[in-house]
GULO-926550 format. One line per 10 residues: number of its first residue (from 1); their letters; for each residue y, z, x of C-alpha. Coordinates in pm, whole numbers, plus 50000, padded with zeros to 5 digits. Example, Ala and Ser with C-alpha at 12.3 -4.5 7.8 and 13.67 -1.06 7.14 Angstrom:
1> as> 49550:50780:51230 ~ 49894:50714:51367 .
***
This chain:
1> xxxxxxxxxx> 04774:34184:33412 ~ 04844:33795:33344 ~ 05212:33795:33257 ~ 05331:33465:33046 ~ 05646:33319:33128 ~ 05849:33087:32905 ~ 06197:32936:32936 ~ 06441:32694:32843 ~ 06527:32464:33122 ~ 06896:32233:33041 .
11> xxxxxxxxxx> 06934:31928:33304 ~ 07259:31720:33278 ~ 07130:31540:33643 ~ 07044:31191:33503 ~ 06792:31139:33775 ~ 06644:31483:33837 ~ 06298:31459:33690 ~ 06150:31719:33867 ~ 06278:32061:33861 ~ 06142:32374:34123 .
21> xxxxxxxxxx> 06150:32711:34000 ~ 06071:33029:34157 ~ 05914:33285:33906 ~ 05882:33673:34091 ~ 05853:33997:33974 ~ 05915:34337:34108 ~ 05858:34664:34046 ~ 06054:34961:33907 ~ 06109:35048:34314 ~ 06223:34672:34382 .
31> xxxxxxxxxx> 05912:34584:34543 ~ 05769:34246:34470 ~ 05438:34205:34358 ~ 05397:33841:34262 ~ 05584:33513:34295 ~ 05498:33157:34268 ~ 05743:32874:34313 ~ 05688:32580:34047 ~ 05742:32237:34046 ~ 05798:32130:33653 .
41> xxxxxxxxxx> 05834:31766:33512 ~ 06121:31730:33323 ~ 06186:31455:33006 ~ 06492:31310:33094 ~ 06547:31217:32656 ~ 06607:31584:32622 ~ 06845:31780:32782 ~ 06734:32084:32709 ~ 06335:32154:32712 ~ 06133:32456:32638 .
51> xxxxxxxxxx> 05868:32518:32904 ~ 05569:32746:32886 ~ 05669:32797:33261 ~ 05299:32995:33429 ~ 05159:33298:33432 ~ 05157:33534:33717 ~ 04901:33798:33809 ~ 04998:34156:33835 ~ 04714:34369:34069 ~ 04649:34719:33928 .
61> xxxxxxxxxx> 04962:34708:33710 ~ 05134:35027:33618 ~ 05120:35071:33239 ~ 05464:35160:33013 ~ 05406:35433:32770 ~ 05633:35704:32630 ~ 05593:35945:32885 ~ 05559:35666:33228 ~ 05794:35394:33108 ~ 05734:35205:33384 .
71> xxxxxxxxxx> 05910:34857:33419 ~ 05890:34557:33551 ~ 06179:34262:33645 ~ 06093:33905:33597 ~ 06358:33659:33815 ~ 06403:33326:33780 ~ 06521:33067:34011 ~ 06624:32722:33934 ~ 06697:32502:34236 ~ 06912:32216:34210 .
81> xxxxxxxxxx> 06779:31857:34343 ~ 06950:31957:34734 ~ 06786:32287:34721 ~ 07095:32516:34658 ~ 07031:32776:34411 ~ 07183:32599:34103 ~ 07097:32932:33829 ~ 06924:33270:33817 ~ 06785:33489:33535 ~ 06647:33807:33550 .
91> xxxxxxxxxx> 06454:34037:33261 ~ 06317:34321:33264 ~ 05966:34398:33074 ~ 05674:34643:33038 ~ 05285:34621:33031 ~ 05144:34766:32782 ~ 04898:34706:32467 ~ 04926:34794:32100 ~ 04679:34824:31821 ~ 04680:34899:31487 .
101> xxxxxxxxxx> 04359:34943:31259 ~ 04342:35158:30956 ~ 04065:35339:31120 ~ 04290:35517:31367 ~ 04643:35413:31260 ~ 04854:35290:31611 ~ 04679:35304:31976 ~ 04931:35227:32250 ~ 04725:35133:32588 ~ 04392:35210:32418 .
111> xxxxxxxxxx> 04477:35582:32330 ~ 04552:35728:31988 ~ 04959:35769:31945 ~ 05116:35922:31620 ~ 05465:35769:31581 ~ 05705:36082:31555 ~ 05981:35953:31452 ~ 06367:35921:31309 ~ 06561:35652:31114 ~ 06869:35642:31046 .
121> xxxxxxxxxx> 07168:35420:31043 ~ 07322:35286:31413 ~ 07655:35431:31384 ~ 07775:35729:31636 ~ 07950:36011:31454 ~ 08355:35993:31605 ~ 08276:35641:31780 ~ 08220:35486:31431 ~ 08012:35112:31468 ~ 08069:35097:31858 .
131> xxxxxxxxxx> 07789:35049:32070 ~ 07860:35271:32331 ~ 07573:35287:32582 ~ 07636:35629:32675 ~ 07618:35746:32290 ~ 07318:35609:32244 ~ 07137:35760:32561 ~ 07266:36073:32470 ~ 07134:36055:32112 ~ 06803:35937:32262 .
141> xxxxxxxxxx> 06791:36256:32536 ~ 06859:36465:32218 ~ 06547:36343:32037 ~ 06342:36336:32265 ~ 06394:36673:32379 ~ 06282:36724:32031 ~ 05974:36632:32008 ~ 06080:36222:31839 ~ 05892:35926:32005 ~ 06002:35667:31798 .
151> xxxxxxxxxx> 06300:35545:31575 ~ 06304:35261:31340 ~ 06611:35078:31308 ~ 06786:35114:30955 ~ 06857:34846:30836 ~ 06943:34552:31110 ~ 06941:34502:31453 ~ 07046:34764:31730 ~ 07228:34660:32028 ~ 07082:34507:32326 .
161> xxxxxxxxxx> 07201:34835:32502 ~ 06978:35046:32298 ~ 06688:34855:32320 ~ 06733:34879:32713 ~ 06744:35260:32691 ~ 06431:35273:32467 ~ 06275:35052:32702 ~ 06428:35320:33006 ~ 06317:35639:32812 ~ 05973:35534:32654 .
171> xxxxxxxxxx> 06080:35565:32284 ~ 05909:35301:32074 ~ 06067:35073:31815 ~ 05995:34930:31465 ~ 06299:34681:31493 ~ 06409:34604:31147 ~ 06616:34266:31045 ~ 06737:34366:30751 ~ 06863:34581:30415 ~ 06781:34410:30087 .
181> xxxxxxxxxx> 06733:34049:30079 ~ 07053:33976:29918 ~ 07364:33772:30017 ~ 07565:34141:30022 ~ 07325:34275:30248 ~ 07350:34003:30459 ~ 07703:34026:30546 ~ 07826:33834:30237 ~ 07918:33490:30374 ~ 07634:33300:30267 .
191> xxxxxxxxxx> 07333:33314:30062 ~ 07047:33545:30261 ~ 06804:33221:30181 ~ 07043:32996:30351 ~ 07072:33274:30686 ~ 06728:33430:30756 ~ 06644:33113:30928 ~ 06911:33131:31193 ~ 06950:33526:31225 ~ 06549:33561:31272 .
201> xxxxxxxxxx> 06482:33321:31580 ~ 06790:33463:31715 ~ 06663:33784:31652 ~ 06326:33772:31783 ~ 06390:33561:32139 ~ 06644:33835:32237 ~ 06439:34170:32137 ~ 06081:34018:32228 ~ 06054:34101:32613 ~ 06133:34468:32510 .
211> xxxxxxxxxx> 05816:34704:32550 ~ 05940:34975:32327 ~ 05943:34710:32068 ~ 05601:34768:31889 ~ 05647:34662:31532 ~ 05875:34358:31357 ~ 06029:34523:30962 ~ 06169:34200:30773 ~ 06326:34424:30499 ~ 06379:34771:30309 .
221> xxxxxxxxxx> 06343:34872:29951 ~ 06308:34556:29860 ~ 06123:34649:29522 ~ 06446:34770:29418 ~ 06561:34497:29345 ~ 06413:34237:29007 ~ 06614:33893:29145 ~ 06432:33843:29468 ~ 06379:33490:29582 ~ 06095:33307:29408 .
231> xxxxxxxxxx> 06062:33604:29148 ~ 05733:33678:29342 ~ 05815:34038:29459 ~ 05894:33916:29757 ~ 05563:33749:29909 ~ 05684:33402:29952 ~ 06044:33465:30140 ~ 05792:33720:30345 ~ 05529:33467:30433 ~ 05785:33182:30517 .
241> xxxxxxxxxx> 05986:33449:30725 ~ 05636:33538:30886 ~ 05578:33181:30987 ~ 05862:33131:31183 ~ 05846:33461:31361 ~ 05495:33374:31496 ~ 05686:33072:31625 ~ 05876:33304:31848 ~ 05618:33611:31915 ~ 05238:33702:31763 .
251> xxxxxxxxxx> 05203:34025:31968 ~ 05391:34239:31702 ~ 05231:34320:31332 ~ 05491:34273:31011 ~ 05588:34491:30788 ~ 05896:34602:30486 ~ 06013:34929:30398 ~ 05902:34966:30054 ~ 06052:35181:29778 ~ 05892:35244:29533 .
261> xxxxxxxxxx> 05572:35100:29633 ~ 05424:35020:29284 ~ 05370:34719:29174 ~ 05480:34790:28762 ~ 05817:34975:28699 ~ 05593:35145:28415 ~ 05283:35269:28603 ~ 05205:35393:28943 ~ 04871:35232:28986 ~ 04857:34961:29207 .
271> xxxxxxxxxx> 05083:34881:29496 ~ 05318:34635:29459 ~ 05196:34230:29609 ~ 05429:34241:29912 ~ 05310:34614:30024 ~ 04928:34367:30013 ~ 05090:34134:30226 ~ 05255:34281:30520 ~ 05040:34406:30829 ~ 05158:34735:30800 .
281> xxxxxxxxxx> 05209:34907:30432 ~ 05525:35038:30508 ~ 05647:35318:30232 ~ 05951:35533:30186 ~ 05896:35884:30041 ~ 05527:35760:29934 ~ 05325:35874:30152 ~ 05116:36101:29861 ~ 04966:35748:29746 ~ 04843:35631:30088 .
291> xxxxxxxxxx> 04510:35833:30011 ~ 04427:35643:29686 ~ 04556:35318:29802 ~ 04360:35308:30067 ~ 04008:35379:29852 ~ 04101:35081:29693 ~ 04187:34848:29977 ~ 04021:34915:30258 ~ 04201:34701:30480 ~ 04561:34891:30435 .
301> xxxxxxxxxx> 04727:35039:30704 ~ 04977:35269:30626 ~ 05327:35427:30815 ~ 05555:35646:30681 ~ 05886:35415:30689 ~ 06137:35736:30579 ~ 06045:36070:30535 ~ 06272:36344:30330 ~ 06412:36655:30549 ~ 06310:36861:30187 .
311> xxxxxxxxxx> 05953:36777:30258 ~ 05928:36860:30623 ~ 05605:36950:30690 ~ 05386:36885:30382 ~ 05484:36490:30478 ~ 05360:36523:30754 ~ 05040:36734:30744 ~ 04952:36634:30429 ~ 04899:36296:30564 ~ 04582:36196:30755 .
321> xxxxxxxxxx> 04744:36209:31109 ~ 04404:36029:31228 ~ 04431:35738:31090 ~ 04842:35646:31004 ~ 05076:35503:31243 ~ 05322:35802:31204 ~ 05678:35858:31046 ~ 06027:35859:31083 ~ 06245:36078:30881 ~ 06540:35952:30718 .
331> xxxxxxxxxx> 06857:36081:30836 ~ 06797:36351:31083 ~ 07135:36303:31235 ~ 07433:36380:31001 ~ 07654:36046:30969 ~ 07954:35929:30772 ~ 07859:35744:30442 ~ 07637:35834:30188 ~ 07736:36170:30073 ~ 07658:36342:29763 .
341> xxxxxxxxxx> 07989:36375:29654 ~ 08335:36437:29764 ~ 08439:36680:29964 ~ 08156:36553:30165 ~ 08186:36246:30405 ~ 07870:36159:30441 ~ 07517:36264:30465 ~ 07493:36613:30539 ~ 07066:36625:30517 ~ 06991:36602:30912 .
351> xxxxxxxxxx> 06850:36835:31134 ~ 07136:36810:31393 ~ 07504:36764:31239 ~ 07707:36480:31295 ~ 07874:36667:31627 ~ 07529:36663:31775 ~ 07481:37004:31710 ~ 07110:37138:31665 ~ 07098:37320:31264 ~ 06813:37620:31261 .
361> xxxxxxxxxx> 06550:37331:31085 ~ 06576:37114:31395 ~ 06325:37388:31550 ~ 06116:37366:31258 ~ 06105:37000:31378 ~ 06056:37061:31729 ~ 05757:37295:31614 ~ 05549:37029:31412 ~ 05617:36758:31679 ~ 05578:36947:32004 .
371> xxxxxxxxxx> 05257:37176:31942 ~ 05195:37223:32282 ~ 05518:37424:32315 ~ 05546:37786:32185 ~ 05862:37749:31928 ~ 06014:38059:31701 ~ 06360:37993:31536 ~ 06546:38244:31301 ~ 06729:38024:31030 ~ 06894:38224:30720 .
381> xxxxxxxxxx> 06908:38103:30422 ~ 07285:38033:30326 ~ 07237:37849:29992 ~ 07022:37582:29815 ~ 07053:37256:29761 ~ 06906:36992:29511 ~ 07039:36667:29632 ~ 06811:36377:29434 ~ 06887:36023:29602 ~ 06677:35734:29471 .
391> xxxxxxxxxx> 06446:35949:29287 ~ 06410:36173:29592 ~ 06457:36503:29638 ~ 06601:36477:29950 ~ 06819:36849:29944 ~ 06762:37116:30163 ~ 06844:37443:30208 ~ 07174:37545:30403 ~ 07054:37751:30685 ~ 07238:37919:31008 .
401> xxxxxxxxxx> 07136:38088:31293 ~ 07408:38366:31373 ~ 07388:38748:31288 ~ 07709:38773:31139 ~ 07678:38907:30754 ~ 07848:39073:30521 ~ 07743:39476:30560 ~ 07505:39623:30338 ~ 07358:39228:30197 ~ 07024:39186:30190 .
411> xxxxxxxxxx> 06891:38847:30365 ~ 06572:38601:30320 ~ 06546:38379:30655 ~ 06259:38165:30798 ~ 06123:38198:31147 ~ 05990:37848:31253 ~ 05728:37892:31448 ~ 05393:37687:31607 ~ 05253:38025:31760 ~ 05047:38237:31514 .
421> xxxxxxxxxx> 05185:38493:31445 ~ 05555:38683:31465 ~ 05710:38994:31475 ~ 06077:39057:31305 ~ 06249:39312:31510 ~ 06601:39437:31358 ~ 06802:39686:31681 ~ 06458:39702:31793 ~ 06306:39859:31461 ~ 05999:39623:31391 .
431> xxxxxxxxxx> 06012:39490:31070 ~ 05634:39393:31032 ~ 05415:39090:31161 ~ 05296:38774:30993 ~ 05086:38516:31036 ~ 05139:38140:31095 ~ 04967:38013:30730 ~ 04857:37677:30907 ~ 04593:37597:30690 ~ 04865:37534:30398 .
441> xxxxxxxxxx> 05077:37217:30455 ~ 05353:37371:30219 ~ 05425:37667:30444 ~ 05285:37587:30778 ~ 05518:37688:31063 ~ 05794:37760:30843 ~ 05729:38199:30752 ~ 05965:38332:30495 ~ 06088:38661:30519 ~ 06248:38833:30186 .
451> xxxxxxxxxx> 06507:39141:30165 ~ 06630:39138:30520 ~ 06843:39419:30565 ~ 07192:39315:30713 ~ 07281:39558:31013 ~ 07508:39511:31308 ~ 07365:39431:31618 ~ 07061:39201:31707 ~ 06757:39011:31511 ~ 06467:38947:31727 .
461> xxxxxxxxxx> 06149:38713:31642 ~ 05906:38746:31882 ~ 05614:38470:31840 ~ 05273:38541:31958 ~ 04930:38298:32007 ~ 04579:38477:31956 ~ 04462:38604:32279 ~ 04725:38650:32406 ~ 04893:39016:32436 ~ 05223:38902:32593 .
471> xxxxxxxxxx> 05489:38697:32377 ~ 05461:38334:32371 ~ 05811:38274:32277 ~ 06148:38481:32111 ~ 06459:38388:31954 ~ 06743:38701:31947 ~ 07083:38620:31743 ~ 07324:38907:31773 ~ 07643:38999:31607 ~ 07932:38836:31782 .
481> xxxxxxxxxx> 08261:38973:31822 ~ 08618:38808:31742 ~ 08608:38488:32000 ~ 08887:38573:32266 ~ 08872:38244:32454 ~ 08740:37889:32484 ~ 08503:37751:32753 ~ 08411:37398:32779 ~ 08082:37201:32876 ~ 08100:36815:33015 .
491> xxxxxxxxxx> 07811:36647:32948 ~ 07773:36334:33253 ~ 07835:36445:33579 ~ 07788:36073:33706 ~ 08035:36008:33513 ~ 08102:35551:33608 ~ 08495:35446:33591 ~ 08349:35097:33389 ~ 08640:35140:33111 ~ 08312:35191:32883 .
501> xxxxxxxxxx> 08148:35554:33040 ~ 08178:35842:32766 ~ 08223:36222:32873 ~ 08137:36414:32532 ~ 08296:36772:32617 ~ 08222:37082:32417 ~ 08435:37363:32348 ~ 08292:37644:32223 ~ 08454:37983:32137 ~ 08363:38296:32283 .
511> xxxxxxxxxx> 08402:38671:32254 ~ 08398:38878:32558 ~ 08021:38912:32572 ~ 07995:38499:32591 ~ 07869:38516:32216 ~ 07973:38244:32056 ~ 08233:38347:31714 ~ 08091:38150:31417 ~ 08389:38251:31216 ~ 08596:38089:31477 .
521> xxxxxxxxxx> 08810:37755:31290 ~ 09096:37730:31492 ~ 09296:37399:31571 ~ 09264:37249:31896 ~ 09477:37035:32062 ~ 09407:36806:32340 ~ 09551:36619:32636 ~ 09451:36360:32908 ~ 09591:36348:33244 ~ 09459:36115:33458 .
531> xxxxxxxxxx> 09218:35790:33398 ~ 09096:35853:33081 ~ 09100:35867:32722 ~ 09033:36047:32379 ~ 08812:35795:32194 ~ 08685:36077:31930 ~ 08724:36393:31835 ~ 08427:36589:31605 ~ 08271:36902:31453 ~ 07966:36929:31228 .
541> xxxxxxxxxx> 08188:37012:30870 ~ 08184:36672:30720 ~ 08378:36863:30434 ~ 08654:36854:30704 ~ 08970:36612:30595 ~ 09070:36569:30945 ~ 09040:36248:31113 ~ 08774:36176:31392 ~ 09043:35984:31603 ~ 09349:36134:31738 .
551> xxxxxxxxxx> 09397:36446:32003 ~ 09351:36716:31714 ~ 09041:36915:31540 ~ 08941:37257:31412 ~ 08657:37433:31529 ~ 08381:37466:31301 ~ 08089:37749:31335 ~ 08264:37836:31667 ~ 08290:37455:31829 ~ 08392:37097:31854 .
561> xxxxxxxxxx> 08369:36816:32071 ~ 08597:36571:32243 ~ 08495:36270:32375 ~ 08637:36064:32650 ~ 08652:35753:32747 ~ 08681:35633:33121 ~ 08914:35365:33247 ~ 08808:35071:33519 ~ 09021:35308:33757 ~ 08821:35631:33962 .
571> xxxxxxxxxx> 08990:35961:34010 ~ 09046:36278:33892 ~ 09128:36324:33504 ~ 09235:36693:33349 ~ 09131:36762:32980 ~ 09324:37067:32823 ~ 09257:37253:32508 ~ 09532:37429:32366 ~ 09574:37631:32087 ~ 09784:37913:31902 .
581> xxxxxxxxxx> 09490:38122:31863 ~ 09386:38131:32257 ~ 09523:38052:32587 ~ 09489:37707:32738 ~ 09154:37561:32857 ~ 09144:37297:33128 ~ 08877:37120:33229 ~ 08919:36960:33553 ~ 08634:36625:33588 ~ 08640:36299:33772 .
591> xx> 08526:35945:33732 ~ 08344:35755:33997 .
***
């Protein structure tokens, strides 16, 4: 691999018209494996210049994909005129290669790769806007567990942090600038023609050595909006945004989030000029008009920019999986903002709630994006929803996973499922078998079962593949008794005294089985001793008027979650839970 190297050089010596530089890189296990030592005129008129320093020759380099992301660290040192080391850089980057084509959609190192993915806004449920590192990672860990390779950022720039941890974790990026093109959208202060000039090089020189990075988005919904610069739909404020970009990096294709994607407010029929000019056709919710738009220009490449949780599964397998980039659905983590109404607090559509917690569709999820692994989920259908947000359905239905009900009610529940068939067992009775209806897009992996009887005890679905005699995979939920007492889970046991390292600590409540009590709502109170401190406090119920800050929160469906923050001081540090309802629960942890 022939790695590039450029950097800005600043000399205030008045006489110093030659400046040495020694470029190396090493590997992920600190081993070098190249470094040259360069000698570079210098024009004494500028003080600072721009250098296309070398390139440098990696032997047999190992490649960074999603499931090796293996990196490499690029040092510089600049030597002043007696040879002492007078300033050193280091930054870390990946080898890899991207392609797009709308023959096969996105390749990454010459290999077809379907972007799975999630977008949704940066915040972090409790922690609000702050960019905690250890938030993030855990958010990432969560997805990925899930089945996600890829989130888009909605709508501007992510923190350096979480491009790092992408980089770490092999989850690739469409890095997205910004909302509307508007002065509101971008921040308010001055017009968005007089700002895109400054935010974008600044932009693209600090996320550019990132290999996770695999796509630049300039914009979102932009055909929302009649006023846009030039009155063009957009094309010109793209193209002159597009030429300065290329300034900075041409490895990465364009694109903007469209919605709609027509080019007429009174007819569907065309796409609209700007979807013609970016790279990458980039819709929102569209993805039923990629067929016909492609017929009629070849040359289109198409990615699913937001996806509705409603439409799980026909989005995705309705779509020619051969030939787009992928998808990222819109909001699969619950956040504040953007609710549907008051009592709600936000957006209550994901597939995990805003606590982190995993709802019964998240396995649906898991089941489209991890094939290889045997998945059956019991969700039951609480209720219905039919949320419409910018002319999108984008309501689901409420669903739990608990065995719980009111006696003698009759139930209709899913079972998510990849395998091909399951069995519904109720106290061990079997309630029948049915198969997987894969070759439908509209019910694949998601089998509906009507006029459940309710009875005490346990609900069993047991998932088998063809060929198989033995079970492939089996969810139980069983009827929990009243909780009697708490039990907490820390999440980091490295847990680094840097005044910025997060424990998130669940509390769950339990009967005397260790069954978690759904019904279970009971205040909890919290205190710190030692070095440490409550930074959030959370539950899923985004109907909930209590505050995410403070020592104080109910449980909801049997749990919550504190979160800590360390101090710059090690030691031990004692978290109790107390309430009326049970006796107190301390959780004894320490910060290194």
């Amino acid at each position: 691999a022939s790695v590039v190297i450029d950097a800005e050089l600043t000399n205030a010596i008045k006489d110093y018209k030659e400046i040495r530089v020694l470029a190396e890189i090493t590997d992920a296990d600190g081993q070098t494996v190249s470094s040259r030592t360069l000698t570079l005129p210098f024009n004494r008129r500028q003080r600072t210049n721009e250098y296309r320093v070398d390139s440098l020759r990696i032997a047999s380099p190992r490649l960074w994909d999603c499931d090796s992301p293996h990196l490499y660290t690029l040092s510089l040192t600049l030597f002043a005129p007696d040879g002492k080391v007078a300033d050193r850089i280091s930054e870390t980057f990946g080898i890899r290669s991207i392609e797009y084509s709308p023959d096969f959609g996105f390749r990454l190192n010459g290999k077809k790769l379907l972007l799975k993915g999630i977008a949704n806004h940066h915040t972090l449920g409790a922690l609000g806007a702050a960019a905690y590192p250890a938030a993030i990672e855990k958010r990432i860990r969560i997805l990925k567990d899930f089945g996600f390779n890829h989130i888009r950022c909605s709508h501007n720039p992510y923190s350096k942090q979480f491009m790092d941890l992408c980089d770490r974790y092999g989850i690739l990026v469409v890095d997205e600038l910004y909302d509307k093109w508007t002065r509101q959208n971008a921040g308010g202060r001055k017009e968005w023609m007089e700002q895109w000039p400054v935010d974008l090089p600044e932009w693209v020189r600090r996320d550019r050595n990132h290999p996770s990075v695999i796509m630049w988005s300039l914009g979102n919904e932009l055909q929302m909006l009649w006023n846009l610069p030039f009155a063009d739909w957009g094309v010109t404020p793209y193209r002159l945004q597009k030429t300065l970009l290329k300034r900075y990096d041409t490895t990465r294709p364009l694109t903007v989030a469209m919605h709609p994607r027509y080019r007429d407010v009174n007819t569907d029929s065309l796409p609209a000029p700007l979807a013609l000019a970016t790279d990458i056709a980039s819709y929102n919710y569209r993805y039923m008009y990629f067929p016909g738009d492609s017929r009629r220009f070849p040359g289109m490449i198409f990615y699913q920019s937001e996806a509705n949780t409603s439409g799980m599964g026909p989005n995705f397998y309705e779509m020619d999986l051969d030939r787009v980039v992928g998808l990222a659905y819109w909001g699969m983590i619950d956040y504040l903002g953007e609710s549907a109404g008051w009592p709600a607090k936000g957006w209550t559509q994901g597939i995990f709630d805003i606590s982190l917690e995993p709802k019964p569709i998240a396995w649906f999820l898991r089941s489209i994006f991890k094939p290889e692994e045997p998945v059956v989920h019991i969700g039951v259908i609480d209720s219905d929803e039919q949320l419409m947000w910018n002319d999108v359905q984008v309501g689901t239905q409420k669903l739990s996973d608990h065995w719980n009900r009111t006696p003698g009610s009759s139930l209709t529940l899913y079972t998510f499922t990849n395998a091909d068939e399951v069995e519904l067992r109720l106290n061990g009775k079997s309630l029948g078998r049915k198969r997987n209806a894969v070759a439908d897009p509209k019910t694949r992996n998601r089998i509906v079962w009507e006029n459940i009887p309710y009875s005490h005890g346990h609900l069993e679905a047991i998932a088998y593949r063809d060929g198989q005699g033995r079970p492939v995979a089996i969810h139980r939920i069983e009827t929990s008794g009243r909780a009697s007492r708490l039990t907490a889970t820390a999440d980091n046991p490295s847990w680094k005294a840097d005044g910025m390292d997060l424990q998130h600590v669940r509390i769950e409540a339990i009967d005397s089985r260790h069954h978690r009590d759904p019904q279970a709502s009971a205040l909890l109170t919290f205190s710190v001793d030692g070095p440490a401190e409550i930074v959030g406090v959370i539950n899923g119920d985004l109907c909930s008027h209590e505050l995410s800050t403070g020592n104080t929160r109910s449980l909801h469906n049997g749990t919550a979650t504190v979160i800590l923050r360390s101090t710059a001081t090690p030691g031990p540090v004692t978290l109790t839970a107390s309430s009326p309802e049970y006796k107190d629960l301390k959780i004894r942890l320490t910060s290194k």
